[in-house]
py3Dmol code that shows the C-alpha trace and the ligand (Angstrom):
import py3Dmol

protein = """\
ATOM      1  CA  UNK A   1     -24.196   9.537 -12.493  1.00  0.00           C
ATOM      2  CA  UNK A   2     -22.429   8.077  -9.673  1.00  0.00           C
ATOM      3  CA  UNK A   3     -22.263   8.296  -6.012  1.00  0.00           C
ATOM      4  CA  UNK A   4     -20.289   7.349  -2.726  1.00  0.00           C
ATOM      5  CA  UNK A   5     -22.023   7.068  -0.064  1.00  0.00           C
ATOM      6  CA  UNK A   6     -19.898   6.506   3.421  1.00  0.00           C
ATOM      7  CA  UNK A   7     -20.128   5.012   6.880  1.00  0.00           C
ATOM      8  CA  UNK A   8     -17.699   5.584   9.668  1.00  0.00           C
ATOM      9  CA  UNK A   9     -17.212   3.008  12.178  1.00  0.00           C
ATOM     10  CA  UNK A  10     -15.117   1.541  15.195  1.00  0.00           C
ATOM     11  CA  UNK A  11     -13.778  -1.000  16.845  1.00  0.00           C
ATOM     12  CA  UNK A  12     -10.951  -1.659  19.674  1.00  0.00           C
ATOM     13  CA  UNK A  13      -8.827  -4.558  19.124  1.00  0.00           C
ATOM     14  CA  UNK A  14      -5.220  -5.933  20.245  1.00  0.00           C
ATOM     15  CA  UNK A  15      -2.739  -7.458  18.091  1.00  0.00           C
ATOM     16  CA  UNK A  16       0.842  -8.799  17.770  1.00  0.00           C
ATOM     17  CA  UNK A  17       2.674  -8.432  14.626  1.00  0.00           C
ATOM     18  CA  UNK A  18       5.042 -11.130  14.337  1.00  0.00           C
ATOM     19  CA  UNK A  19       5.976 -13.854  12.152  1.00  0.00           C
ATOM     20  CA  UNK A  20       5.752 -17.655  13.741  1.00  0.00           C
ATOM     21  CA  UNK A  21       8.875 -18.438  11.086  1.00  0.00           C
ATOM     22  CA  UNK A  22      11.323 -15.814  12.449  1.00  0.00           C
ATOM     23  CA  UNK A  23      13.577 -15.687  15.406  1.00  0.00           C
ATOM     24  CA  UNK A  24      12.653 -12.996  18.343  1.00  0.00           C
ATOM     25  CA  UNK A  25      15.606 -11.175  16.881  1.00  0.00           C
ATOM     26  CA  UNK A  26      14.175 -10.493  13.655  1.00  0.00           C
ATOM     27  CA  UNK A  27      10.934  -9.965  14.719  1.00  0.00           C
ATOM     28  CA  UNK A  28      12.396  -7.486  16.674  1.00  0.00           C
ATOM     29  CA  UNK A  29      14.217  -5.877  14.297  1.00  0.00           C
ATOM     30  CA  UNK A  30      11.611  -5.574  11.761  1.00  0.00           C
ATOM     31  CA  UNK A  31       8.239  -4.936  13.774  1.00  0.00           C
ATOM     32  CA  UNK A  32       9.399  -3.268  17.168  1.00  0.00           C
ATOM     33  CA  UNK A  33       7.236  -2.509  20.080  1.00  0.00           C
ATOM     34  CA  UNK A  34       4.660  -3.936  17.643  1.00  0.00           C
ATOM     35  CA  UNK A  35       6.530  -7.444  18.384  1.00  0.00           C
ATOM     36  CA  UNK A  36       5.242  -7.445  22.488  1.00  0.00           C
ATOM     37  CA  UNK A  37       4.349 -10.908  22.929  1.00  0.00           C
ATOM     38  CA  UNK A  38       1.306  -9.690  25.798  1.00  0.00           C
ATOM     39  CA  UNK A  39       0.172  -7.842  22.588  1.00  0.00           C
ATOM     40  CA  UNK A  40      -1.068  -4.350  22.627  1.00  0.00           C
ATOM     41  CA  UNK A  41      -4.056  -2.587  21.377  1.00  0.00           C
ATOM     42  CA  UNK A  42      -5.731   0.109  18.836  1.00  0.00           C
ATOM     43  CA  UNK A  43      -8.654   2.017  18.235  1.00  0.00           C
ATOM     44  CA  UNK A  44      -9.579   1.336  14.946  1.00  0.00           C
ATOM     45  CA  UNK A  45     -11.424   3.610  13.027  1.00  0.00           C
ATOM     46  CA  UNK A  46     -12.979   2.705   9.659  1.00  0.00           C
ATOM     47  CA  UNK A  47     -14.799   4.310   6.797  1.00  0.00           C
ATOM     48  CA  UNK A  48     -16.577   2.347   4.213  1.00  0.00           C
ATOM     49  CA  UNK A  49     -17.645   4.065   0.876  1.00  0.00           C
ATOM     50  CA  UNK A  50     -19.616   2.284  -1.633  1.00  0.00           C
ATOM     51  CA  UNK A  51     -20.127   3.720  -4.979  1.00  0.00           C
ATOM     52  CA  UNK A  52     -22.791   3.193  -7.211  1.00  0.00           C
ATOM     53  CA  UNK A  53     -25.741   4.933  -9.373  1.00  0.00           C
ATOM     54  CA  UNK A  54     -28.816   6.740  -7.777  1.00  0.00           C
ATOM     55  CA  UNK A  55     -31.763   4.280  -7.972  1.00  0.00           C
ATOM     56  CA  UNK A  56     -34.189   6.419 -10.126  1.00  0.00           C
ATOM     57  CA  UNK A  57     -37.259   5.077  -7.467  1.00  0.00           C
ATOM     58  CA  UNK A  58     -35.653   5.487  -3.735  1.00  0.00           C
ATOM     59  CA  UNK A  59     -33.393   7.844  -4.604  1.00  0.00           C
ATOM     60  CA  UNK A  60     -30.355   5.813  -2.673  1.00  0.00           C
ATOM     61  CA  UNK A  61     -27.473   4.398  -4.062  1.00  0.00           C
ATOM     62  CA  UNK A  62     -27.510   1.807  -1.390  1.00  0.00           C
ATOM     63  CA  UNK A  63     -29.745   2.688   1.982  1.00  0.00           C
ATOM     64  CA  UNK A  64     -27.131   3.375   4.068  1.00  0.00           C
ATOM     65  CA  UNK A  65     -28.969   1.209   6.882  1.00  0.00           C
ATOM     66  CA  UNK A  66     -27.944  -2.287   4.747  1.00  0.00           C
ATOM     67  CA  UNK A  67     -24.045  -0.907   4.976  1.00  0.00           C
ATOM     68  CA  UNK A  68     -24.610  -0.297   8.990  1.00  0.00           C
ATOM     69  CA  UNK A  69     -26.067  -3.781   9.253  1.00  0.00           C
ATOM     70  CA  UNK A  70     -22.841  -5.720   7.157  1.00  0.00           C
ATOM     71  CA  UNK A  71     -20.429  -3.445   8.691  1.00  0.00           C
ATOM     72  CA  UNK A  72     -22.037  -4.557  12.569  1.00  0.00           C
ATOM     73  CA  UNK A  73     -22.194  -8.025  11.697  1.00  0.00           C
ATOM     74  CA  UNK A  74     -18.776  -8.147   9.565  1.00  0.00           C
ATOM     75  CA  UNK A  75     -16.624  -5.715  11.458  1.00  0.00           C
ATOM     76  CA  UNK A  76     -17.666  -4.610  14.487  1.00  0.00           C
ATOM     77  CA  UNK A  77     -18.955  -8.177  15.797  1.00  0.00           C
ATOM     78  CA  UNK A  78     -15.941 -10.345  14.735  1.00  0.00           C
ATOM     79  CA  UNK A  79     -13.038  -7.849  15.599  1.00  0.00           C
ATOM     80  CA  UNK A  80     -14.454  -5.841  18.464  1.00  0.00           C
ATOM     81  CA  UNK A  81     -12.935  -6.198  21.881  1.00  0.00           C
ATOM     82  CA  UNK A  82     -11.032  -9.725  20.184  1.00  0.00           C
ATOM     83  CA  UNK A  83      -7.227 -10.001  20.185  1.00  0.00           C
ATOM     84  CA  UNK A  84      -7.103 -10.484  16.517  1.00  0.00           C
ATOM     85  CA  UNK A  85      -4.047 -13.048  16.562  1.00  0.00           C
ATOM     86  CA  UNK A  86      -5.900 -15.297  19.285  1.00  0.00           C
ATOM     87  CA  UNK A  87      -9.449 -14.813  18.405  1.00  0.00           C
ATOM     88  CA  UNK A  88     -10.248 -14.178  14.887  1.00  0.00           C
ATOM     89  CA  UNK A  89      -9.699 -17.204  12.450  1.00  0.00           C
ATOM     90  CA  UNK A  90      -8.423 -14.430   9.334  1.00  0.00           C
ATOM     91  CA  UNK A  91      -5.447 -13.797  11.226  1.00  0.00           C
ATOM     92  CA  UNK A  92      -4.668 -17.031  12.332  1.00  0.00           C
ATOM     93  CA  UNK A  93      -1.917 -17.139   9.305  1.00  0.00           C
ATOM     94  CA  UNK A  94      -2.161 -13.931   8.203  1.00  0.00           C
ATOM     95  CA  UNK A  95       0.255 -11.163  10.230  1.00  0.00           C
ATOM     96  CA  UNK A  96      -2.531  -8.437  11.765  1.00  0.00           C
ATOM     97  CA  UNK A  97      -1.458  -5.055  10.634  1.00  0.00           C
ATOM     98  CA  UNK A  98      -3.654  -2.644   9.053  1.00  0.00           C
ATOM     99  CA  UNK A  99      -2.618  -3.530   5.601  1.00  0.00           C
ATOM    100  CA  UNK A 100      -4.031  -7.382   5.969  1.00  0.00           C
ATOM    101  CA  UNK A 101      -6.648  -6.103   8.323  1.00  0.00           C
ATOM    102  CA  UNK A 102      -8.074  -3.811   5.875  1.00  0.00           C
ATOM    103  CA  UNK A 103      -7.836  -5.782   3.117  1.00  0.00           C
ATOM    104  CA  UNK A 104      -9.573  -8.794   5.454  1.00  0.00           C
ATOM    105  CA  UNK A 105     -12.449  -5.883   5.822  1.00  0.00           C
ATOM    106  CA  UNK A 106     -13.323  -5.175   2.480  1.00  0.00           C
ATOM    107  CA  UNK A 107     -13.637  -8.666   1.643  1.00  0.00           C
ATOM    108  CA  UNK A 108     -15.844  -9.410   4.056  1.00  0.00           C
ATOM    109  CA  UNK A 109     -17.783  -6.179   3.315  1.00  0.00           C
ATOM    110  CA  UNK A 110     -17.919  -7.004  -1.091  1.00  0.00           C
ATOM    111  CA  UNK A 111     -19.013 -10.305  -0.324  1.00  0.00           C
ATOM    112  CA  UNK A 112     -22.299  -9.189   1.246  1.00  0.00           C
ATOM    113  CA  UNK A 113     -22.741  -6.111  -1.389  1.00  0.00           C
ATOM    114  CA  UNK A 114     -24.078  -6.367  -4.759  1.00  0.00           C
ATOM    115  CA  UNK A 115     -21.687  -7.146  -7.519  1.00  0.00           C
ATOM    116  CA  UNK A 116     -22.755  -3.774  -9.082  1.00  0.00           C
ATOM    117  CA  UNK A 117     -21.049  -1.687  -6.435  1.00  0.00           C
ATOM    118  CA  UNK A 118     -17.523  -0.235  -6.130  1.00  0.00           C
ATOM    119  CA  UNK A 119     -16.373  -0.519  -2.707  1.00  0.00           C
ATOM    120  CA  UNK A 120     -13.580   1.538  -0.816  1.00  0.00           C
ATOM    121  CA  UNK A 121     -12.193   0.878   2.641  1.00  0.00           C
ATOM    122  CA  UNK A 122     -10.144   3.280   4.891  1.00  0.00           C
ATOM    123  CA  UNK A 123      -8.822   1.906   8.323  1.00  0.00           C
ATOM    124  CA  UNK A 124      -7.272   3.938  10.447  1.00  0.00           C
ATOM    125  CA  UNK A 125      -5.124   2.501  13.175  1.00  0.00           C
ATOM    126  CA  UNK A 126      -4.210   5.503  14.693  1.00  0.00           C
ATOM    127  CA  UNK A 127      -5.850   9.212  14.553  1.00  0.00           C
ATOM    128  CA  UNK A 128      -2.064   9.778  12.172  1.00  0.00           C
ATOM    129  CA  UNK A 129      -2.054   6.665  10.351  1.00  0.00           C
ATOM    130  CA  UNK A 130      -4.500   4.689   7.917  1.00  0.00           C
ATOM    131  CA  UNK A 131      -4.716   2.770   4.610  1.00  0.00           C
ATOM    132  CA  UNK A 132      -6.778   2.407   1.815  1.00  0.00           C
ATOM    133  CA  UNK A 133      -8.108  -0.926  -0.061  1.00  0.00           C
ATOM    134  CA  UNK A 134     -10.384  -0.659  -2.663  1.00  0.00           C
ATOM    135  CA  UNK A 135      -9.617  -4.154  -4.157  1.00  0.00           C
ATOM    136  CA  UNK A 136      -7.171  -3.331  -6.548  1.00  0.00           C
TER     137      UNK A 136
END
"""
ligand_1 = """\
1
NI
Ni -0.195 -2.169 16.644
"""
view = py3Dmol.view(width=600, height=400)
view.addModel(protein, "pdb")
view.setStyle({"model": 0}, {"cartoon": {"style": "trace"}})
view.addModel(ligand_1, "xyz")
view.setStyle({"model": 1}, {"stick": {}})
view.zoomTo()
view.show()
């Protein structure tokens, strides 16, 4: 019998997506207002869901305490209030949208879980938009 259990959390960040390789022109083209070179900035809202089975003693999958503590020290203090192009080394080669920034997350996240949990992570860059990574 298995279980997800979820935690929500935030963080504000700026970003430019742009590739070093391509003229202004094409990064205009392709990535828009997204392109400003003074960057711009999100509120990101996550949700991280691990799945697991119920530990016949505690009665927790996973005490959702250990998932606040690696999502504080994972998320929240390396991409809070940072410009993510400028300030976070996972992005220094890797273009910042929500697709690489959620798939940056969940790594970060697995790494600290045990190997015997499914993971899931939702990012939402706006209240409209968000992805979903779940390491597949
Ligand atoms: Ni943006």
């Amino acid at each position: 019998m298995k279980v997800t259990i979820s935690r929500r959390a935030h963080f504000n960040a700026a970003h430019r997506l742009y590739r070093k390789d391509w003229s202004i022109e094409k990064n205009d083209e392709v990535f828009g207002l997204c392109n400003n070179p003074n960057f711009h900035g999100h509120n990101y809202e996550l949700i991280a869901s691990v799945t697991g089975e119920i530990d016949q003693e505690t009665g927790y999958v996973l005490d959702v305490k250990i998932l606040k503590d690696i999502i504080k020290a994972e998320v929240e203090d390396v991409f809070d209030h940072k410009n993510l192009n400028l300030d976070v080394p996972d992005f220094k080669d890797l273009n910042p949208t929500a697709e690489n920034i959620v798939v940056i997350i969940y790594n970060r996240i697995k790494a600290k879980l045990d190997s015997k949990f499914e993971l899931e992570v939702i990012l939402y860059e706006t209240p409209r938009n968000f992805v979903t990574y779940s390491g597949k």
